[in-house]
Every structure is written in C-alpha cells, then in structure tokens.
N, C-alpha and C positions, 0 to 999 in steps of 0.2 A: 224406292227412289224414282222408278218411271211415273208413277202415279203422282206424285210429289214433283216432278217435274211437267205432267202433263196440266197439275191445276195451276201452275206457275208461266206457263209459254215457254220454261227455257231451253235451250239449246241439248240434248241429249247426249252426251257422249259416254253415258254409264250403259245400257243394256247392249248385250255383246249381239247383231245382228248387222249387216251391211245394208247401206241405202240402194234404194232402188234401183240405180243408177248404176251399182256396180253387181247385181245379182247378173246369175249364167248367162251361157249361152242361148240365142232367140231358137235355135235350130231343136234343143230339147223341150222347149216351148212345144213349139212345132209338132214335136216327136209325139206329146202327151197327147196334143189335141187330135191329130191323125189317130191314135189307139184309140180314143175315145169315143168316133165314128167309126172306125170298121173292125177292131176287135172287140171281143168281147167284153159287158160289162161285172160279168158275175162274179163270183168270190172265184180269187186265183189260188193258188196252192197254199197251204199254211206256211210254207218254208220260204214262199216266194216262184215268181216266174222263170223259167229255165236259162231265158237271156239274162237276166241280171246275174244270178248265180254262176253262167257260166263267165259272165263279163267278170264277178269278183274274182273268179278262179286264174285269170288272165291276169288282171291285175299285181295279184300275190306273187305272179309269178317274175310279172315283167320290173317290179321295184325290189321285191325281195329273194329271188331266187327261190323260195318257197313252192312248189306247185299244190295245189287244194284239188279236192276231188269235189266237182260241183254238186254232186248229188248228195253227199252226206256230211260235207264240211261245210256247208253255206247257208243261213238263214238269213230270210228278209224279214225286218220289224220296222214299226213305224218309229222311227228315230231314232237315234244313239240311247236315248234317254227311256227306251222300253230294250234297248239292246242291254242295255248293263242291268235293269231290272228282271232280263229273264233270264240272265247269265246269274246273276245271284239268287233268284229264285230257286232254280233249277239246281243250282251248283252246291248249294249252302245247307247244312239242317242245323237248328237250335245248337247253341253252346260254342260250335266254330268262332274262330277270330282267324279276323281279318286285319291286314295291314295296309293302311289309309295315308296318305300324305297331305300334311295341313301346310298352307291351303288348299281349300280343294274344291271340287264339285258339289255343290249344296245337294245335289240329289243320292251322295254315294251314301252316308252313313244312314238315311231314314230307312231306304231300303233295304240295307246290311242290316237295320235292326227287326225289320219287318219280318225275314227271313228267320230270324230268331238268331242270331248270330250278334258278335261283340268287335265294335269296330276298336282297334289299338292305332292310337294316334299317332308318328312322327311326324316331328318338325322340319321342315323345313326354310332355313332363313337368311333372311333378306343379307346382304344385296344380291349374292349369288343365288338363294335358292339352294344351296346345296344342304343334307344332312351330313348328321354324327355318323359314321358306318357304326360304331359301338351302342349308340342309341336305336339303329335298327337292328344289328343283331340282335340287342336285348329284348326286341318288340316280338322275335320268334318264340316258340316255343312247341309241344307237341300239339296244341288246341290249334294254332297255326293251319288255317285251308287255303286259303287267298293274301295276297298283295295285290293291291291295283297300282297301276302304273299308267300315269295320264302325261305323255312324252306327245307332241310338244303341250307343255303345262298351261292348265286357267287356272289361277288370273294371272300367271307369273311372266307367262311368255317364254320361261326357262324351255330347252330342249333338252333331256339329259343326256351326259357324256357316254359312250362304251363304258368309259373305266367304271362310270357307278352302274349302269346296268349289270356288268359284270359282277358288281358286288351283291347286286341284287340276285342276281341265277343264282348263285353260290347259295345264296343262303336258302331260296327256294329249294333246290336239290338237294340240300342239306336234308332240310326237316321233311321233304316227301311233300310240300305243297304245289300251289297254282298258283297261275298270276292273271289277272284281269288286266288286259292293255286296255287304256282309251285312248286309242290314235286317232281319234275324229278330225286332229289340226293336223295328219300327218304332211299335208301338200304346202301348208303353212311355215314353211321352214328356209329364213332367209337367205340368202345366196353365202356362201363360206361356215354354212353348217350343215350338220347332214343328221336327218333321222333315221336312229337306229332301232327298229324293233326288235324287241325283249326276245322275240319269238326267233330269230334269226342267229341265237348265241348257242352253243352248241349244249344239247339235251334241254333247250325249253319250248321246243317246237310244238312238243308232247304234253308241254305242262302250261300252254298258254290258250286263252281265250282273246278274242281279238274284237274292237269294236268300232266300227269306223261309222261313216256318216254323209248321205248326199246333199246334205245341208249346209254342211262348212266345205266341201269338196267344188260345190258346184253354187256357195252363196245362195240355196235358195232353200231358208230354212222353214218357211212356209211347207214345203213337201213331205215335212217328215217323211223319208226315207232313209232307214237303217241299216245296220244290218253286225252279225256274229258269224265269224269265221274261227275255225281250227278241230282235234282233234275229235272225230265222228262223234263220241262217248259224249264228251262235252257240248258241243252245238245238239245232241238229242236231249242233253239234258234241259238246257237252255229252249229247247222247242217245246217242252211240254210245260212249259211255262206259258211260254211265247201264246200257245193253244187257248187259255184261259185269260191274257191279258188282253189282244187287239184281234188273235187271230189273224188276220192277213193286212197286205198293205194295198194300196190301188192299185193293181196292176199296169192302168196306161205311165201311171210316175216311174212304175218299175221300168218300163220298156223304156223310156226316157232317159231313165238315168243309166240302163245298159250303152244305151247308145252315146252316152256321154264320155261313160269309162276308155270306150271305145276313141270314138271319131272327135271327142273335145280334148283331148291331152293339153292342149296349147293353152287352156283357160287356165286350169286346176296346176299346171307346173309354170305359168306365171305370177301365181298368187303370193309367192314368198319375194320377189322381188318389188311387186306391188305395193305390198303392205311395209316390204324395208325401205321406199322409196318415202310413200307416206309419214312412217314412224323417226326417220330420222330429221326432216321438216319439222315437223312437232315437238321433235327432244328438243331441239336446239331451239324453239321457240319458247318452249316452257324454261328451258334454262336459264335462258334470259329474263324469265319473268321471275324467277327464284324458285321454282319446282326443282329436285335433287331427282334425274332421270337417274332410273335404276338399270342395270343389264337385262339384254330378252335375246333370246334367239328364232323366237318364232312364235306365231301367233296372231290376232287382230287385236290383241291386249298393249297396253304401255304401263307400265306400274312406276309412282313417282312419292316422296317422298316431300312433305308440307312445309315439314317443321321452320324449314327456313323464312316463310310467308307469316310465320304468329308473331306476335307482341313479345318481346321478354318476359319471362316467369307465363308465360301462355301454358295452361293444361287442355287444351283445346284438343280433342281427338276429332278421329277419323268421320263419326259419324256427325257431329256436330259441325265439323267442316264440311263436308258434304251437301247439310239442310242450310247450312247459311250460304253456300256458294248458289245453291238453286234459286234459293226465296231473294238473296239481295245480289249476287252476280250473273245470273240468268246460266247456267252451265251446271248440267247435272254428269255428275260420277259418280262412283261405286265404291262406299267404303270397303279398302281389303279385310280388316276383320269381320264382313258379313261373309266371309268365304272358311270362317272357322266355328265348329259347333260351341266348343270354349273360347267365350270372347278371352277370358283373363288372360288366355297365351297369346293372342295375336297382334299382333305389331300395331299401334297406337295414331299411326301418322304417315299412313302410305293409302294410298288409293290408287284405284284403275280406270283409265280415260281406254274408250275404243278407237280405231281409227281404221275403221272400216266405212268411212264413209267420203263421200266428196269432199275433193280439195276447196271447192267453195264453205261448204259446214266447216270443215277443219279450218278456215280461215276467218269466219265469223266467231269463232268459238274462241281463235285465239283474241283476236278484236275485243273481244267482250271480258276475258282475262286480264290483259292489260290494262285496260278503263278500271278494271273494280281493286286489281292491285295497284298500290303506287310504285311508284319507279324504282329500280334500286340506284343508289348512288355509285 
C-alpha cells in the first residue's frame, strides 16, 4: 500500500511510523553524535553496551517491580523485529507449536516457521478483540512451547485485560510452556488503562521472554534498537542466535537510548495521552463521515469498520477499498486482513488509519475524506 500510495501522491495514514515532527527527544540526538566523536567506534559487545543493559535492568524494575540482572538478563538487537527472530530462533526446535494471535505481526509466523516449528492460530475478534478461552485452551497441547503475547496489540490497539492474561499463565503453567511478550507499545497505553505484563503474574517471571523497542519507545524507528529481557537460560539462548543474525547494534544509539530510558521519562510516559488526544479527534471525525470506530486502548493504530460507506448489496472488501481510496481519494490505509496469514478468517471490512502523525496531516487527510465521500443525510 506504501508503494501504491507513493506512485499516487496520496496522503499516508497506513504505514505504522510517526512524522518527523513528533520523533524523540533532540537531547539523545545529541547523545548519539557526542558518542560517535569521543567513544569508540568498534564493534561493542554482542549482548550490548553496559549502560543500556544496565538502563533496561532499571527500567524493569521501576514499571514492573521485576528486578533483571543486567549482565545475563539483557540483550541488545537491532530492533524488536531481530529481537523476536532470535527469541524463536534460539528458543524453538522443529515440530514445536506455538500459539499466535490473529491478527497479528506479519513477521511472527515466517519466522516460527523458519525455525521449524508450527504456528496454531487463535482468533481474535472484532470489536473487542477479545478470544474464546475454550478456543485457546484447545490451541494447547503437549507439542505446546511458546505463546506470544503482543499487549498493547498491532493492529488492534486492543491492551489485554489481567483477567485474560491470567487465563493465558494458566494455561502456560499448565502444559510446561513459554511465552513470548511483544511489549514494544508498552508506553503506548492511553490514560485509564494500565499495561500489564504476562511476566509480572505470578510463576511467569520464569517462563517469559520479553521484547521491547527504542523505536516505539522513543518514536525513532530509524535506530533500530532492540532489545530481550528475562530468565538467563533464555536470553542465552536467544543470544546465540542474536550472534549469527546482526551480531551487535551501534553502540553510540545504544548509549542514547541508555540515556533516554534514564533522563527522557517525560517523552515515552506522554505518549499515551498524545496519541489519545489525537485518536479521539479522528474517531469522532471519521464517524461523522460514516467510518464504525472500533474500541483501542493503546497504540498509534485506529481500526474502523467501512461497510457503512458502500452501496447496498456492495461485496466490496478490505483490500479493494483500500486501492480505490488511494487511486481516487488520495488517503492510503492498511487493509486488516493483510495482518492474517489466512485471508479466509479475517474480517472483510475493517482497516487501520495511523495517527501518529501531525495534527496538520490528520487534518488534511480528514479534508480529503469528506470531499471523496458524500455526506450522510
């Protein structure tokens, strides 16, 4: 769709990434280019620089009560997206199944299969987002290694409740497996909801892999910087991975984003009021235009539903709306059935607008909506 929007001029609000305008703080700017004059350029530790690792171990400790031993809990990777590839590299041998939530992260199941391992799908559905607890019991079984668990959710925005994470431990501790968090949105979480990591529920401390991100943390996703926290056993296993993927990450970015974890608290714990500020200007904009805003608790996602904007007897899906909204309305999004490896299960008529970008864009973009739909009566 970016491509497809870049041969067309139109207005972007499909690829999940913040404008310019609201990436970090100038101060870790700052930070990187100072390292990159007086410290070293060379290859820094495979695991990562000691300030970062020590900053993650801070971190864990100051949201979650968790304390991390920085030395053999913490691996730096270059982005979330080699963070979850050497957590299942490492973690996974041939035949294992894993339990995946549809929709999800286009990159979780290539890699689960890369691995040699068999990704088992639940659903998760609209408008809430929530599953069957009986439909993921049933997804366990002994082959059972891994659940991944992506709180706050892409594309959904959903945050999930204690009560279902607790349904989730259960069943984890049940059958003797692990869980793969992707917390990368964890700072992302609007004001009157609260994220809970999996890791923090009693006896998953030990059975959780953690994967966060200075990229959504600090809006600058250009830096690919990563990173895997939790129990020694498993970040070693995820490092001999890590060894053979990227090997290390930049060290002056690392020292940067140490210093961010640190001395920027104020960016990364205004981000959820940010984006709720943004997101509900838009609901209430799109709903006037005939968009069915769906529920979110966090995220830089809005998930909306169409169907109200087609013709009568309209078969018109998701992805067909998408290419005609770019080519003749100038406004590109993100069909949600491209976030399911099985289009046939995925919802027909919902797509995802970003709004991580300037109140100007967001306001051109509605501009440009209105004009190409008519009015409702």
């Amino acid at each position: 769709m970016s491509q497809l929007a870049a041969r067309h001029g139109s207005i972007n609000l499909g690829q999940g990434f913040p404008d310019n305008e609201l990436e970090g703080p100038a101060s870790m700017k700052e930070a990187a280019y100072q390292s990159m004059l007086h410290d070293s350029n060379q290859y820094p530790p495979m695991v990562g620089v000691p300030e970062l690792r020590q900053a993650l171990a801070e971190h864990s400790e100051r949201y979650t009560g968790l304390p991390l031993d920085w030395q053999s809990q913490v691996l730096i990777t270059s982005g979330a997206t080699e963070a979850l590839a050497a957590a299942f590299l490492g973690l996974l041998e041939p035949g294992d199944e894993v339990v995946v939530f549809a929709p999800l992260y286009d990159s979780y199941i290539p890699i689960i299969r890369r691995a040699g391992a068999v990704p088992v799908v639940v659903q998760l559905r609209a408008p809430d987002w929530s599953f069957d607890a009986a439909e993921l019991a049933a997804a366990f079984n002994a082959k059972t290694k891994l659940i991944v668990v992506n709180t706050p959710h892409n594309p959904s925005g959903k945050v999930f409740s204690r009560a279902e994470l607790e349904t989730i431990a259960s069943l984890v501790q049940e059958h003797d497996a692990y869980a793969a968090l992707d917390e990368v949105y964890e700072h992302l979480v609007y004001p009157g909801y609260e994220h809970v990591s999996l890791r923090t529920l009693p006896g998953m401390a030990e059975r959780s892999i953690r994967i966060g991100s200075a990229g959504k943390t600090f809006s600058f996703t250009a830096w690919k910087v990563g990173w895997v926290t939790g129990p020694a056993p498993m970040v070693q296993a995820a490092a001999k991975a890590h060894q053979f993927l990227t090997f290390t990450v930049p060290a002056a970015l690392q020292r940067a984003v140490a210093r961010g974890l640190r001395e920027e608290r104020s960016f990364y714990e205004g981000l959820g009021p940010l984006f709720l500020k943004k997101r509900e200007w838009l609901a209430a904009k799109l709903t006037a235009i005939g968009f069915k805003v769906l529920p979110g608790q966090g995220t830089y996602f809005l998930t909306t539903d169409f169907s109200g904007l087609l013709p009568e007897n309209s078969t018109e899906e998701d992805v067909e709306f998408c290419s005609r909204l770019t080519t003749e309305g100038g406004i590109t999004l993100i069909p949600v059935s491209a976030f399911y490896e099985d289009r046939t299960t995925a919802p027909k008529q919902l797509v995802r607008f970003v709004i991580c970008k300037t109140d100007a864009k967001l306001q051109a973009a509605v501009e440009k909506l209105e004009a190409y739909f008519p009015k409702r009566s």
